[in-house]
Structure formats: C-alpha cells, structure tokens
C-alpha positions in Angstrom: 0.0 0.0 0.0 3.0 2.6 1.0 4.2 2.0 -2.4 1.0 3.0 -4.0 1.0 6.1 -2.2 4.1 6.9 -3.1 3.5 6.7 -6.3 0.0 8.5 -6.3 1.7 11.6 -4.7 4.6 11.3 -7.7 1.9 11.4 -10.1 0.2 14.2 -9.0 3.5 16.1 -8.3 3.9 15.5 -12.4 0.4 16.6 -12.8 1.1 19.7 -11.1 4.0 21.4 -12.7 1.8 20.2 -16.4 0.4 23.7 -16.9 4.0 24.8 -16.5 4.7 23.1 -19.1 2.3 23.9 -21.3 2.9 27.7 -20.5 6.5 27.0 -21.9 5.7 25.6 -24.8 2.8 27.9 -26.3 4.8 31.3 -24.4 6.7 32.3 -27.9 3.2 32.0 -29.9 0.9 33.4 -27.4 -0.6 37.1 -28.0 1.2 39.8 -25.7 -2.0 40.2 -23.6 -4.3 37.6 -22.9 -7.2 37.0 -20.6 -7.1 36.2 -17.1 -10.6 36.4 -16.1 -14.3 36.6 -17.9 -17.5 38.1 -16.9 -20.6 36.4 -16.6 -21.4 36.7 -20.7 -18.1 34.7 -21.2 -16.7 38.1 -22.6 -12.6 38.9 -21.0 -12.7 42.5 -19.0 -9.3 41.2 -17.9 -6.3 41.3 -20.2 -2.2 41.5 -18.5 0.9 40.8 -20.5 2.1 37.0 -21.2 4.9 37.9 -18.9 2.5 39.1 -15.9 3.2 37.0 -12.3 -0.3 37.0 -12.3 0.0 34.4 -15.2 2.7 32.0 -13.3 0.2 32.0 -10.6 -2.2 31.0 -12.4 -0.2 28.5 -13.8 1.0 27.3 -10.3 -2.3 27.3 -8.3 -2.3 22.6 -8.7 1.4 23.0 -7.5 0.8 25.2 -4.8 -2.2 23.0 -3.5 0.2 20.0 -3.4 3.1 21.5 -1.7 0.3 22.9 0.7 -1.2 19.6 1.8 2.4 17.8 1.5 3.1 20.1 4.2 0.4 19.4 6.0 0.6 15.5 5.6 2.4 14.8 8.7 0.5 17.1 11.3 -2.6 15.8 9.9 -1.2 11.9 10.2 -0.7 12.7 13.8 -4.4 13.4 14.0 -5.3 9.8 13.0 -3.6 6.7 15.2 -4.9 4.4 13.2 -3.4 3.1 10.4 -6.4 3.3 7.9 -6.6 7.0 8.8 -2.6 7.3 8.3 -2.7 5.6 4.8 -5.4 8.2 4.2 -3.6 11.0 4.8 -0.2 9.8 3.2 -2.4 9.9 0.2 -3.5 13.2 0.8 -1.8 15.3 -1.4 -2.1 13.1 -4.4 -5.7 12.9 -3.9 -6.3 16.9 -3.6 -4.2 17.7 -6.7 -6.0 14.7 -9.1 -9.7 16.5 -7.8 
C-alpha cells in the first residue's frame, strides 16, 4: 500500500507542474495580452501581459495545493492513530491535486 501512495503523490506532483509546461511551450506564440478572467457573458474585462506573475500564478495554483497539503501530511497523520486514517492521509496530497 505505502508503495502505491508513493507513487500516487509522484503522479500528482507531475500533474502539477503540467500547466507549467504547457505555459512553456505555447509562451513564444501566445498574443502579448491575454485574458485572465471573464465576466458572466463569457466576454474577458481582464487582459495583462504573457509575462504578468499574475500568469505563473495562475499556472501554479495545482502545484501550490500540493506543496500545501504535503506540508500538511504529517500534522494531519498525527491526527489519526490508526493506520487506515494514516494511509489516508499519506495519500492526501495526491488525492487533492488529481480532484
């Protein structure tokens, strides 16, 4: 089972750092501004340059959420003795990143 985990959390780590790459590799054909956020209508009233941190965050919100809850992994193993709940919560940040 530990093996399993270990390998669900590699996964998602991979997963993660995807729209990275994707950034990357569309960045030299991508417009100079480009939309970061639409109304209701589906119509952008948000533009910022290619460049913008803005994007990279945007880009690095799956990563953050795993490096949040691999942080978290041991205080919340603590929380549960048992070994069900501790195989749970090993698996923790692999399962939050694949949802």
């Amino acid at each position: 089972m530990r093996g399993r985990l270990n390998s669900l959390n590699l996964m998602s780590f991979l997963l993660s750092i995807v729209p990275f790459s994707i950034y990357l590799f569309i960045y030299p054909s991508m417009p100079r501004n480009i939309a970061i956020h639409y109304n209701f209508n589906d119509v952008a009233d948000r533009f910022v340059d290619k460049s913008s941190p803005e994007v990279w965050l945007l880009c690095a919100l799956s990563f953050i959420a795993f490096v949040i809850t691999l942080f978290l992994q041991p205080f919340l193993s603590r929380q549960f003795k048992s070994e069900e709940g501790s195989a749970i919560m090993e698996s923790l940040p692999g399962l939050f990143t694949l949802l």
